[in-house]
VEXLUM-563924 format. One record per residue: residue in one letter; x, y, z of N, C-alpha, C, CB in turn. Coordinates in steps of 0.05 Angstrom, whole numbers, plus 5000, padded with zeros to 4 digits. Each point is the difference from the previous one (the first is absolute). Glycine has a CB too. Layout:
N
AXYZXYZXYZXYZ...
***
This chain:
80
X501749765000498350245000501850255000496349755024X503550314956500550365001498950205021499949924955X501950205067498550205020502050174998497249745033X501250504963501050325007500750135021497950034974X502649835044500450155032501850114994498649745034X504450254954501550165000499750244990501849685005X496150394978498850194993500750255020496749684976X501050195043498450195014502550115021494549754994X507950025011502350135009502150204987499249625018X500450314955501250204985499650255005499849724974X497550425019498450214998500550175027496749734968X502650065054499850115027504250155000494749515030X506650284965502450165000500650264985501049585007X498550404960500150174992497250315005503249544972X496050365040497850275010497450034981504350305018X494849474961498150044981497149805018504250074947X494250105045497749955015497549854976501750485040X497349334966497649894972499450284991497049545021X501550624987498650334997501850104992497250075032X506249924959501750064988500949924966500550005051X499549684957499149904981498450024979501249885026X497050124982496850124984499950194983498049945035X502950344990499150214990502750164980496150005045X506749944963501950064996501149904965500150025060X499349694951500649834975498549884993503249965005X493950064992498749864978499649725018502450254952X498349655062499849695006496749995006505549915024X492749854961497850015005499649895029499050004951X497550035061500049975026499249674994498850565025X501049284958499449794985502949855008496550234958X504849925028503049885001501149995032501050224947X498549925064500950005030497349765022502550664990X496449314994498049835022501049704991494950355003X505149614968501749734990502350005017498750004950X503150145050502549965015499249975030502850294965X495549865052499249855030499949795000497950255013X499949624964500049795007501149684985496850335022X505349834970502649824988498349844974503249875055X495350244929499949934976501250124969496749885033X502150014956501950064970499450244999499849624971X503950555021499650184988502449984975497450255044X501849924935503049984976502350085011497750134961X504049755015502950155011499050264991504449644993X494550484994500650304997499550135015499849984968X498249875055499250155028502949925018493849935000X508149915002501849895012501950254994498849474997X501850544975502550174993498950405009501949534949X495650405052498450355002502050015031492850024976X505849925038500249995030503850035002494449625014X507450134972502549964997501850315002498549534971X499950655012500050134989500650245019497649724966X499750365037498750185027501549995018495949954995X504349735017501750045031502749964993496649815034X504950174947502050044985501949725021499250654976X499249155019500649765010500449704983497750285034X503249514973500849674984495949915005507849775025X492350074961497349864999499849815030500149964939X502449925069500849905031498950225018504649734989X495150485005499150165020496650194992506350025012X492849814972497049994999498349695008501050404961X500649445028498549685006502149824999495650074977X502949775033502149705010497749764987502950185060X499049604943497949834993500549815027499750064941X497849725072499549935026498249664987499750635033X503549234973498349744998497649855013503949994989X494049945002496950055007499749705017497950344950X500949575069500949705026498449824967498850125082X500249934910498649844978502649934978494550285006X506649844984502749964989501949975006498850154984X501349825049503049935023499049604997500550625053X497149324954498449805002500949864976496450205026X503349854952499949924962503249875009496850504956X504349745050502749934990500849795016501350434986X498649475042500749815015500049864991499250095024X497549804968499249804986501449884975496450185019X503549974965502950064975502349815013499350614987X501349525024503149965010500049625017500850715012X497349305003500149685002498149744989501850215037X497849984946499749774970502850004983494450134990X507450075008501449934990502749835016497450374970
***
């Protein structure tokens, strides 16, 4: 799973506020509610933001292996 928490650490460091976002740069309030709640957004929303907080993509999202895909893989692994 793709999650944005580092996002919201980013921002808070650099001093940009959602209501910053928005109003400053265009970021829709669409695009900021997808990102709460860690769903799809494009890279071009990835590289926007990259951009803005003049930051690596590591410091908007991570990716977080899901217990459903920790589980798969076990299984995987002692079958083989």
């Amino acid at each position: 799973m793709i999650s944005y928490d580092p996002l919201w650490e980013t921002m808070k460091m650099r001093g940009v506020s959602q209501y910053r976002l928005i109003k400053n740069y265009g970021v829709s309030s669409g695009q900021i509610n997808r990102l709460k709640k860690n769903a799809y957004v494009s890279t071009h929303t990835i590289e926007m933001l990259c951009e803005i907080l003049n930051c690596r993509v590591e410091d908007v999202m991570q990716y977080e292996k899901e217990e459903n895909e920790e589980a798969e893989g076990q299984i995987k692994e002692e079958q083989e």
